[in-house]
OpenMM code with the backbone's topology and positions (N, CA, C; nanometers):
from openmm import Vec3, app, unit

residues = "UNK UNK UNK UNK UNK UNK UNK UNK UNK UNK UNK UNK UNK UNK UNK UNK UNK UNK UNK UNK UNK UNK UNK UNK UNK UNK UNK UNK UNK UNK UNK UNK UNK UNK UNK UNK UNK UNK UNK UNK UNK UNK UNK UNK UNK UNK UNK UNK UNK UNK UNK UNK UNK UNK UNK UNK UNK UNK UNK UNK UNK UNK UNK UNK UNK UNK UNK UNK UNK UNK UNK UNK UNK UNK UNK UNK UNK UNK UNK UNK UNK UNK UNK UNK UNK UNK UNK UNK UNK UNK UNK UNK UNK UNK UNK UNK UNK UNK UNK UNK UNK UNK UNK UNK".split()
positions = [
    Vec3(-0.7180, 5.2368, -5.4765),
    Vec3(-0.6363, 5.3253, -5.3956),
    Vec3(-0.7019, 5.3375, -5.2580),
    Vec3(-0.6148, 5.3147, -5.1740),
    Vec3(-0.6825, 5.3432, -5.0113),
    Vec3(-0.6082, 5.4536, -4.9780),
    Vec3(-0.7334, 5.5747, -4.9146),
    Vec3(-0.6874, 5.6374, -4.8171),
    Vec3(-0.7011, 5.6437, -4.6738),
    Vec3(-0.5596, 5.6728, -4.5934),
    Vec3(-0.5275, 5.6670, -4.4927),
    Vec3(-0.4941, 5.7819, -4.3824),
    Vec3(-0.5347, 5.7947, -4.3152),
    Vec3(-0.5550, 5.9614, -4.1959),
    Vec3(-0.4733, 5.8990, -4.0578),
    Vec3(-0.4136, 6.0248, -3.9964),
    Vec3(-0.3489, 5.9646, -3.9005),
    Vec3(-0.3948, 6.1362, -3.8129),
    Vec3(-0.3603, 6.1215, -3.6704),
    Vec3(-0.3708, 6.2558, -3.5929),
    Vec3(-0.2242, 6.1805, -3.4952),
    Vec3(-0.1207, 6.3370, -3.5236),
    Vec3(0.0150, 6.3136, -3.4748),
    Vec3(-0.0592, 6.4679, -3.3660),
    Vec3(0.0605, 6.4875, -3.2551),
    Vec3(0.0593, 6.5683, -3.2011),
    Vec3(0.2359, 6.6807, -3.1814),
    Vec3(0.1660, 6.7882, -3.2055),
    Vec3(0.3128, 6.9029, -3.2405),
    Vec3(0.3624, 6.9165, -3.1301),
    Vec3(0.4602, 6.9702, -3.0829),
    Vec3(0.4631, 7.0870, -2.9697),
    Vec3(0.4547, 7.2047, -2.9551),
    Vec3(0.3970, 7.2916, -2.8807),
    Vec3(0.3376, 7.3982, -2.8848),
    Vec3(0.4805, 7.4625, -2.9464),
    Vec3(0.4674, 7.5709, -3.0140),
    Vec3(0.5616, 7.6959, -3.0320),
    Vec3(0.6678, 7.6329, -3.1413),
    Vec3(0.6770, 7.4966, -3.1550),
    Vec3(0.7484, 7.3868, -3.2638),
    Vec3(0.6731, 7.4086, -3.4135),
    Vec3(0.5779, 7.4951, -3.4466),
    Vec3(0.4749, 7.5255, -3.5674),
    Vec3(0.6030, 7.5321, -3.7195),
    Vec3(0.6547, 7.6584, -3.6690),
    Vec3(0.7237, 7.7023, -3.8282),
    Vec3(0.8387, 7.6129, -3.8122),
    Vec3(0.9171, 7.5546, -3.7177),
    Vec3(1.0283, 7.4594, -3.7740),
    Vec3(0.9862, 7.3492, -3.8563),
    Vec3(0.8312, 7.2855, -3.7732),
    Vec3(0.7966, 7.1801, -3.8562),
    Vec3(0.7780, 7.1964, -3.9841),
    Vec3(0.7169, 7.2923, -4.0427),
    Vec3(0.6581, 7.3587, -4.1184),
    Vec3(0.7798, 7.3795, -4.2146),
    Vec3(0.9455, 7.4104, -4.1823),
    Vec3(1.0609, 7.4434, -4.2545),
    Vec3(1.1036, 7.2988, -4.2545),
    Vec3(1.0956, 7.2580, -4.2011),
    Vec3(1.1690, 7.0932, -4.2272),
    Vec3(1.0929, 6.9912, -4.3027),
    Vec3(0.9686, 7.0376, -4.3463),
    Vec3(0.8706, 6.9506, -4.4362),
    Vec3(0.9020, 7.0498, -4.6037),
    Vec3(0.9301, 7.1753, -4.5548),
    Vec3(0.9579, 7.2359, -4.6920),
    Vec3(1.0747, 7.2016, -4.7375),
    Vec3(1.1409, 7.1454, -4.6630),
    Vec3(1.2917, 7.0992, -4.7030),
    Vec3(1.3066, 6.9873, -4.7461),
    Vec3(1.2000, 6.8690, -4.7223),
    Vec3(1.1994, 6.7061, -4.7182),
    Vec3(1.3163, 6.6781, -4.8111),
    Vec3(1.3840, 6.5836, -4.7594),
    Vec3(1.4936, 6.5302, -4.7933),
    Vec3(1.4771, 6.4614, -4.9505),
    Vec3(1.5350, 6.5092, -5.0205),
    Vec3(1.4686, 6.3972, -5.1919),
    Vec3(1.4662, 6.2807, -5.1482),
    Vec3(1.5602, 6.1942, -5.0609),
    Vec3(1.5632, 6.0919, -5.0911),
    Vec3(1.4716, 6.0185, -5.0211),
    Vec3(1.3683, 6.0711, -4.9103),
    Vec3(1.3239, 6.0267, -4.8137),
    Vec3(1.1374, 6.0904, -4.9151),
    Vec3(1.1814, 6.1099, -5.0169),
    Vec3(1.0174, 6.1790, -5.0891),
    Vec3(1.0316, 6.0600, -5.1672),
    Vec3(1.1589, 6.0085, -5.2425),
    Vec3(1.1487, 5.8738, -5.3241),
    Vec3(1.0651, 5.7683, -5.2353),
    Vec3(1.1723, 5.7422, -5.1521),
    Vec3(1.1318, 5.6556, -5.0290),
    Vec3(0.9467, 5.6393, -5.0066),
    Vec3(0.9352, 5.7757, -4.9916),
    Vec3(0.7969, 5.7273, -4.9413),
    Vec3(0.6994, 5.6734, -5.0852),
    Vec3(0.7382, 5.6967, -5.2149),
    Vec3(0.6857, 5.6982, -5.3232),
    Vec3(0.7039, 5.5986, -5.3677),
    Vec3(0.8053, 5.5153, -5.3547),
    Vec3(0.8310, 5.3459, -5.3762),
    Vec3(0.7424, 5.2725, -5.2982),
    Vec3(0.7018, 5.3224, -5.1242),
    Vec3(0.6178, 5.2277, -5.0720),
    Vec3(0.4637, 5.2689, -5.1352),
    Vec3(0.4371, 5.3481, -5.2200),
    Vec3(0.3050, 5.3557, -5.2794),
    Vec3(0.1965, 5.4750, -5.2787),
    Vec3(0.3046, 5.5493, -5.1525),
    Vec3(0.2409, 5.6692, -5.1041),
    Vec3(0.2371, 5.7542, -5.1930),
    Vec3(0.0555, 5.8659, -5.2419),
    Vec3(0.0686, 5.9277, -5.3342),
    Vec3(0.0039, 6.0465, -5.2966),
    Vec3(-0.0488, 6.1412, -5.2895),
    Vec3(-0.1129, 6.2626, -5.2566),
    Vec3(-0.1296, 6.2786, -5.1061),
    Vec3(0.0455, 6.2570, -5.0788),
    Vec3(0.0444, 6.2913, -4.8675),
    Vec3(0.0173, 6.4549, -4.8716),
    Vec3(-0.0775, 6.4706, -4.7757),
    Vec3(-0.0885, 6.6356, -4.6829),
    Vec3(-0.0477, 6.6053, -4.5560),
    Vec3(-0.0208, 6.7039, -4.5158),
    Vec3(-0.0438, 6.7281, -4.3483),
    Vec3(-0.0652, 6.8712, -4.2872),
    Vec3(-0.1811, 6.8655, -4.2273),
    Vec3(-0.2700, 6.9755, -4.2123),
    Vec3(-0.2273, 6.9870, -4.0376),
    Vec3(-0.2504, 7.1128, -3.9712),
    Vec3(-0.2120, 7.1686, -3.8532),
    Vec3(-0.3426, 7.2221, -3.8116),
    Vec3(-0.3939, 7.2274, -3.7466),
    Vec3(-0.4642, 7.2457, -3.6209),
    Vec3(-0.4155, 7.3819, -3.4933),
    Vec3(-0.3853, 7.4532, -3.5377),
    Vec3(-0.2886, 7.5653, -3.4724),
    Vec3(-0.3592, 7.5563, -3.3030),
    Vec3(-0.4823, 7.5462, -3.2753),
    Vec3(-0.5447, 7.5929, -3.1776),
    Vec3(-0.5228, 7.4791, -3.0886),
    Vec3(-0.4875, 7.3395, -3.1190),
    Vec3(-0.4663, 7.1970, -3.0420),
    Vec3(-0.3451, 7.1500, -3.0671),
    Vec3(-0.2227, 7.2017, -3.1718),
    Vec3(-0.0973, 7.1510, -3.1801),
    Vec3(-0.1457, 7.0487, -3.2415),
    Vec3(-0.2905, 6.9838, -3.3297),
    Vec3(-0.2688, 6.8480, -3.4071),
    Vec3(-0.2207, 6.8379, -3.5250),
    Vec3(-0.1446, 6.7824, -3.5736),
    Vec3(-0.1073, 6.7635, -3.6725),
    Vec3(-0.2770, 6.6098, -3.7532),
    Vec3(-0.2893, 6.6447, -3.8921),
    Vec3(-0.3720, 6.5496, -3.9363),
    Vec3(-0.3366, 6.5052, -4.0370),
    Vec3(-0.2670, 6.4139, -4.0838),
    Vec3(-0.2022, 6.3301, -4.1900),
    Vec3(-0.2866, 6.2194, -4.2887),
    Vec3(-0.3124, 6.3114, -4.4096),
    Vec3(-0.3571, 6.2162, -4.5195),
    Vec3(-0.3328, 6.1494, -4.6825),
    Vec3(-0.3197, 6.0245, -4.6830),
    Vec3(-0.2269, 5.9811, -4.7784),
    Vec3(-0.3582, 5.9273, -4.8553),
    Vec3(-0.2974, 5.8968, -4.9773),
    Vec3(-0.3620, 5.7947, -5.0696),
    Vec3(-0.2279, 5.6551, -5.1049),
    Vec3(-0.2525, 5.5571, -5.0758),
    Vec3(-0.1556, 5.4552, -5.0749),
    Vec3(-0.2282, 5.3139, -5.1748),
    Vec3(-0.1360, 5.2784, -5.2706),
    Vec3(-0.1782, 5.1808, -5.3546),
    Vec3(-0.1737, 5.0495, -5.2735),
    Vec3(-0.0895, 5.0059, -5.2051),
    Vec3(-0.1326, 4.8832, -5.1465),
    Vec3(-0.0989, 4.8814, -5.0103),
    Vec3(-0.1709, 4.9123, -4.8788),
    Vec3(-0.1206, 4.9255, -4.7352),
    Vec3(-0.0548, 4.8546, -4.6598),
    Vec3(-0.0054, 4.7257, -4.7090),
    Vec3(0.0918, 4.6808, -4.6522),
    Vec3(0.2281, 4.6637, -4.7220),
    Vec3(0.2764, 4.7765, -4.7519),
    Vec3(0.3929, 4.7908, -4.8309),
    Vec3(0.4190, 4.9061, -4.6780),
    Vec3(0.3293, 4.9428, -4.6238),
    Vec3(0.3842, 5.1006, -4.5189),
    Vec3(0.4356, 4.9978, -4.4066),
    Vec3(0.4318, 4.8671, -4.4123),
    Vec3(0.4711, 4.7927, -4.2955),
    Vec3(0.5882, 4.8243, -4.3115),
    Vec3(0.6931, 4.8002, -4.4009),
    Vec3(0.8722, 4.7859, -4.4618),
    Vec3(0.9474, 4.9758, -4.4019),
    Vec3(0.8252, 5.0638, -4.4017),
    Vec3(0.8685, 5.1688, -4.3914),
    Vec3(0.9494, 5.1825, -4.2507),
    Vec3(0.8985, 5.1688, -4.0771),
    Vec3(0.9844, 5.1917, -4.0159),
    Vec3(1.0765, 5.0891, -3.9774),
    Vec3(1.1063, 5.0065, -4.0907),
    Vec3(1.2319, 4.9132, -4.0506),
    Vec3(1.3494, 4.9989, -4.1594),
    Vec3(1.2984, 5.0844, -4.2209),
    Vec3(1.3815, 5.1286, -4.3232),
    Vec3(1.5278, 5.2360, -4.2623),
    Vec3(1.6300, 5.2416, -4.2734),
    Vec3(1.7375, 5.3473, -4.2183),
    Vec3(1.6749, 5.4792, -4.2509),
    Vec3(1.6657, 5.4577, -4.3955),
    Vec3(1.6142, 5.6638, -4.3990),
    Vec3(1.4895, 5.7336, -4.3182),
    Vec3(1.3992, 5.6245, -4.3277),
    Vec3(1.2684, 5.6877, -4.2515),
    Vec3(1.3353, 5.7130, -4.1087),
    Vec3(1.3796, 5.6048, -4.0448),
    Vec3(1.4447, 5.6004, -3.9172),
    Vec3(1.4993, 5.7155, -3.8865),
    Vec3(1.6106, 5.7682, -3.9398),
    Vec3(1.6321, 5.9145, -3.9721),
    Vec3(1.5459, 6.0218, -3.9286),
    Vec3(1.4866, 6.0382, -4.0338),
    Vec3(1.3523, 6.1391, -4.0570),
    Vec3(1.3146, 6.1258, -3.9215),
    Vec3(1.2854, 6.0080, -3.9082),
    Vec3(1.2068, 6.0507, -3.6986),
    Vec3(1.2897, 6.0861, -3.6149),
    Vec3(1.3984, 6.0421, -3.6120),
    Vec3(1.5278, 6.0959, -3.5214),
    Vec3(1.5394, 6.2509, -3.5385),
    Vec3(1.5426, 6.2841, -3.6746),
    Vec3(1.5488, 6.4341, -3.6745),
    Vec3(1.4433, 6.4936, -3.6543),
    Vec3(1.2931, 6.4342, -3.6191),
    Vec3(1.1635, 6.5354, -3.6228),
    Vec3(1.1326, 6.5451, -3.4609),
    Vec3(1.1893, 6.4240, -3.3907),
    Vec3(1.1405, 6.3919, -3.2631),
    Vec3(1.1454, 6.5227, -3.1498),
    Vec3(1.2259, 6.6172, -3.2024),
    Vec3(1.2298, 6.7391, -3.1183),
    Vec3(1.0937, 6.8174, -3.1106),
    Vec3(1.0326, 6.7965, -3.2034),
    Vec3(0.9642, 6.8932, -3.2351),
    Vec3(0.7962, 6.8101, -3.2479),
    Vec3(0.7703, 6.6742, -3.1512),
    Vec3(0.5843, 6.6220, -3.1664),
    Vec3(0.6605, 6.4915, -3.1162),
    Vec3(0.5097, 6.4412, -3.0417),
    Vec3(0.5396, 6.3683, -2.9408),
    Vec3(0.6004, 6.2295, -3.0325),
    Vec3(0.6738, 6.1577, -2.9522),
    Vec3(0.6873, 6.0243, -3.0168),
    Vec3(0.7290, 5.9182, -2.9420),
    Vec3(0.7190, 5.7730, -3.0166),
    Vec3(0.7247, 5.6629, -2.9841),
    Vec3(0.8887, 5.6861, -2.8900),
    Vec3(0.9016, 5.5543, -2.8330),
    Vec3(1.0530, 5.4827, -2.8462),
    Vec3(1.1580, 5.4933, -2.9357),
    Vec3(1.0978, 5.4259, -3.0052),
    Vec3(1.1691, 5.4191, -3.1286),
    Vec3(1.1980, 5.5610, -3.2226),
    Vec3(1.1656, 5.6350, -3.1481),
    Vec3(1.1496, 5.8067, -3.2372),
    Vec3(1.0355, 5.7996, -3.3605),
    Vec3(0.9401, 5.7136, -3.3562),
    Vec3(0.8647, 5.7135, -3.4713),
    Vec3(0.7250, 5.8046, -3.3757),
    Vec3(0.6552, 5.9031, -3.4482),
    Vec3(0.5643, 5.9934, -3.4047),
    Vec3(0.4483, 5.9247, -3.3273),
    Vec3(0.3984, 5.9282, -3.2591),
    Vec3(0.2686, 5.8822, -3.2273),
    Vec3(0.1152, 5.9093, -3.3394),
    Vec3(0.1296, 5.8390, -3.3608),
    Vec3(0.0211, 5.8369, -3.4730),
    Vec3(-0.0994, 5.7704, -3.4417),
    Vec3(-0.2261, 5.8154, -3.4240),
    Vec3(-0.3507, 5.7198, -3.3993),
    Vec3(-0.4279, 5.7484, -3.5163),
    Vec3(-0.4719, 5.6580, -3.5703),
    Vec3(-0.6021, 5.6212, -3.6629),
    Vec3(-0.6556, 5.7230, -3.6941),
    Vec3(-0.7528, 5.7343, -3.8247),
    Vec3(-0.8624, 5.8320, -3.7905),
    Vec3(-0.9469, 5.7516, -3.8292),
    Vec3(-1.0971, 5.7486, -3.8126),
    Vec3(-1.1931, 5.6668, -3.8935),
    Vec3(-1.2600, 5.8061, -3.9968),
    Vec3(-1.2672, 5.7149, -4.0755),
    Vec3(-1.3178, 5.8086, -4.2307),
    Vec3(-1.4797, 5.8216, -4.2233),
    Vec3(-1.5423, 5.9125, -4.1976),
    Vec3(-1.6726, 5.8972, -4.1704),
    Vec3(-1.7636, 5.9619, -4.3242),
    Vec3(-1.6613, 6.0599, -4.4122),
    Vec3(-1.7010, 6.1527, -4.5325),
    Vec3(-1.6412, 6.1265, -4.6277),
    Vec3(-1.6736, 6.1166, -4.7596),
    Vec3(-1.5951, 6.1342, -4.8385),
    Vec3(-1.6507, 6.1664, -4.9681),
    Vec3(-1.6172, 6.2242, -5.0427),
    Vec3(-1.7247, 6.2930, -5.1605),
    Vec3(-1.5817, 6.3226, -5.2928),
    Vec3(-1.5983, 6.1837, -5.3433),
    Vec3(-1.5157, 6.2022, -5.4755),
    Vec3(-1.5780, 6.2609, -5.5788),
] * unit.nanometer
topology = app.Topology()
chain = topology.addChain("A")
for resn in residues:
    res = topology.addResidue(resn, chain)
    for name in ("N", "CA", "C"):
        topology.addAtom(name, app.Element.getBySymbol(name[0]), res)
């Protein structure tokens, strides 16, 4: 199992919508992410910097390639893009994290 960390960025005062629209996640877009392998996603907030910090456990990492060619994910960013910065394509800006800890 590989895990994977990402740092997205919110917009200020955008906190509890994000926060209501992740409590809402669409079923079909929770399958979705669970077919490409994705298994124990968080996403943690940073209130004081607007960061969002995104961490998955994923069985094989290039199955997340198929994800933004997919219609539903496509979606999902179209509807989040109001609310944290994003690509072109409405997909979030996401940079890396490097894993420096980890204590299983």
């Amino acid at each position: 199992m590989h895990r994977i960390s990402v740092k997205m960025k919110l917009i200020k005062g955008k906190e509890a919508e994000y926060k209501r629209r992740h409590d809402e996640i669409w079923p079909e877009l929770k399958l979705l992410l669970k077919e490409h392998g994705i298994k124990d996603y968080s996403i943690f907030l940073d209130a004081e910097s607007s960061s969002l910090f995104a961490v998955m456990k994923v069985e094989n990492p290039a199955l997340l390639e198929e994800l933004p060619k997919h219609p539903l994910m496509r979606k999902w960013w179209t509807y989040m893009k109001d609310l944290m910065l994003t690509n072109a394509d409405d997909s979030p800006v996401a940079d890396p994290l490097a894993e420096v800890f980890y204590l299983e």
